[in-house]
N, C-alpha and C positions, 0 to 999 in steps of 0.2 A: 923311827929307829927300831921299834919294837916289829912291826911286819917284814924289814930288813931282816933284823935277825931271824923271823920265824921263815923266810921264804929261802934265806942262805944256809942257814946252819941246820935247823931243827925238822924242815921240811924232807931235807935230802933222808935224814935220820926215817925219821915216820912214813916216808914212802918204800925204803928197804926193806922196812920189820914187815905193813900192807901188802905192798907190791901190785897197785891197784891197776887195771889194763882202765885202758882211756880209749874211749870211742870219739869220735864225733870233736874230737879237740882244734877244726877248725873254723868252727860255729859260734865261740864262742867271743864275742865283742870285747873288743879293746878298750874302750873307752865310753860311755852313754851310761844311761842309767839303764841299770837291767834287773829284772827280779828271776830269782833262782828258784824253780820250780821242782822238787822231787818228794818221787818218792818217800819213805820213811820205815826201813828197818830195821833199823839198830842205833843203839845211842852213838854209837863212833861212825854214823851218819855226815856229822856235822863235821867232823875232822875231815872225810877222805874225799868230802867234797871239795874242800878249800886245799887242798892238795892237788886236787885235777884241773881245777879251773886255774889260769895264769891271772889271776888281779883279786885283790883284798873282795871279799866275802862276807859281808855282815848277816847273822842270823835272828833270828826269832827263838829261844831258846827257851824252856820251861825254866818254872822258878826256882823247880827243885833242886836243879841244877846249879843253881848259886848258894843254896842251903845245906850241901854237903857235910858232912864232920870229916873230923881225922885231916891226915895228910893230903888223901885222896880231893877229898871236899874244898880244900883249900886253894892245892894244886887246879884243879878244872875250873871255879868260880875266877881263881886266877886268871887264868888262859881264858875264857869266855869275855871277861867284864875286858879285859886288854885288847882283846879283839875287836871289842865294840858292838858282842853280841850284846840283845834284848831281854832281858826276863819278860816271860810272860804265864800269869798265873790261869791255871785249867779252871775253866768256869765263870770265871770272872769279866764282865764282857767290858766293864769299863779299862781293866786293866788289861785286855787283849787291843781294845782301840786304841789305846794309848801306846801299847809297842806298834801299831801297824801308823799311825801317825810319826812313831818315830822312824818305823823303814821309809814313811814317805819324806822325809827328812834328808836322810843317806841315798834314795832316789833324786830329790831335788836338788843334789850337792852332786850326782852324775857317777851314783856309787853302786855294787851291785849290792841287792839285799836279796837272801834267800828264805825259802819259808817251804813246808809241807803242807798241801792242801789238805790233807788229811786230817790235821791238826795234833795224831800222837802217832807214835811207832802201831805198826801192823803187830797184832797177838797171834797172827798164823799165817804170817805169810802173801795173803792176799791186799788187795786192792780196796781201799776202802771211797763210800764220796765225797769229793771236796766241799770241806766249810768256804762261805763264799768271801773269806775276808781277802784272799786274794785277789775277788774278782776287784772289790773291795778299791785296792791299794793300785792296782792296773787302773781302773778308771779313776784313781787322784791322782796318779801319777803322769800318765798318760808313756809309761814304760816298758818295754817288749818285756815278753817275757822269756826264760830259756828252760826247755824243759828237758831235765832232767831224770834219768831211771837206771836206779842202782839195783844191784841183783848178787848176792853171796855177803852180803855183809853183815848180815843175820847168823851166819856159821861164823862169822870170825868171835862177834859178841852177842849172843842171843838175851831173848827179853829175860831179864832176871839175873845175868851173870855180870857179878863184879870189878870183870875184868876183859879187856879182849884180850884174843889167841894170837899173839905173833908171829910173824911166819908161819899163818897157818892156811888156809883155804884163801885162792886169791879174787877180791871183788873185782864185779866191772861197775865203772861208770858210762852207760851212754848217753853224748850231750845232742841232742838235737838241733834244727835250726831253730833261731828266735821268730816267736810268734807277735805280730801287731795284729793288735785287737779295737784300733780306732775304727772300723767298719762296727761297733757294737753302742758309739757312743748315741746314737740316736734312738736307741731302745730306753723305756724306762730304766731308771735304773738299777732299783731290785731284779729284775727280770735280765737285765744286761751281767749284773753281779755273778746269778746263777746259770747263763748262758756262756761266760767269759770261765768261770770256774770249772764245768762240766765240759769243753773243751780241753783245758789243761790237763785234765784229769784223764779224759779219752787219749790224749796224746800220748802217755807216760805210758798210760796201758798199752798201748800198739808198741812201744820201746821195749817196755819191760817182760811183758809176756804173763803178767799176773792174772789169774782171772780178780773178775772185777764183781765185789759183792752188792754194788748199788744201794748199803744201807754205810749209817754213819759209823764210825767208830765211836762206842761207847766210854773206852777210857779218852777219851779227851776229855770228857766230863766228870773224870774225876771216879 
């Protein structure tokens, strides 16, 4: 009832104020289990993704995000837990296994789940390299993946701002086709993890047009 209402009422709303251009929106699967591969610039990331894709979207969402104060805190923790997004704490690796066991869940139930290889928002812009829990969750799952590469949505709500800009600068989404990566499962598996990951990650880059810094993102660690 609750995705009814956000996909009828409130979606039509959030896509006005956005006004996100959609690339590649015939790529994306109707039905299978699929994991959602992007980029990560901006916290209303997670919104304008699930506005371009046509079927429910479960995220991997930091915890902080469910620790909000005020209105605001309540509001977004709201919206997230009802989606059926993840908390997942920075740093913490049992409690990162623990959400990507749960995307493998919403995969095994034939559901899309999305996730940033990156692990946190870009601090400048660029391309960072993927942590391999994706490769991770591809090899439990054994589910395509779709990759994803947003571009402008850093000007609507840049790192540190309260709020995004409405009707202001308009992002793009481009959706790729889905990649299968069972041609990997015969590799060890660490090695397949980090092979399956550094793909996804090259791909995004060829979408997006970032340069690609080849080291990790530090704040994901906090």
């Amino acid at each position: 009832m609750f995705y009814t209402f956000m996909s009828r009422v409130v979606a039509p709303i959030l896509r006005l104020l956005f006004r996100p251009r959609v690339e590649g929106l015939e790529n994306v699967p109707h039905y299978g289990p699929l994991i959602v591969a992007s980029n990560h610039l901006s916290f209303i990331d997670s919104f304008i993704i699930p506005l371009s894709i046509p079927r429910p979207v479960t995220y991997v969402a930091k915890a902080s995000y469910f620790e909000g104060k005020g209105l605001k805190g309540r509001f977004v923790r709201w919206f997230m837990t009802t989606l059926g997004h993840v908390p997942i704490s920075r740093g913490a690796g049992r409690a990162a296994m623990g959400a990507l066991e749960q995307g493998r869940d919403v995969l095994d139930n034939s559901g899309a789940f999305a996730i940033y290889p990156e692990g946190t928002r870009s601090p400048d812009g660029r391309l960072y390299r993927g942590r391999t829990g994706v490769g991770w969750l591809v090899l439990a799952s054994g589910a395509r993946v779709l990759p994803v590469a947003l571009e402008g949505t850093e000007k609507i709500q840049p790192l540190g701002a309260s709020r995004p800009r409405f009707l202001g600068p308009r992002p793009t989404v481009r959706i790729g086709a889905p990649i299968d990566f069972t041609h990997y499962r015969d590799l060890p598996p660490a090695k397949a993890r980090r092979a399956i990951t550094d793909e996804i990650v090259q791909t995004i880059q060829k979408m997006s047009g970032q340069d690609y810094t080849g080291e990790y993102n530090d704040r994901a660690n906090g």
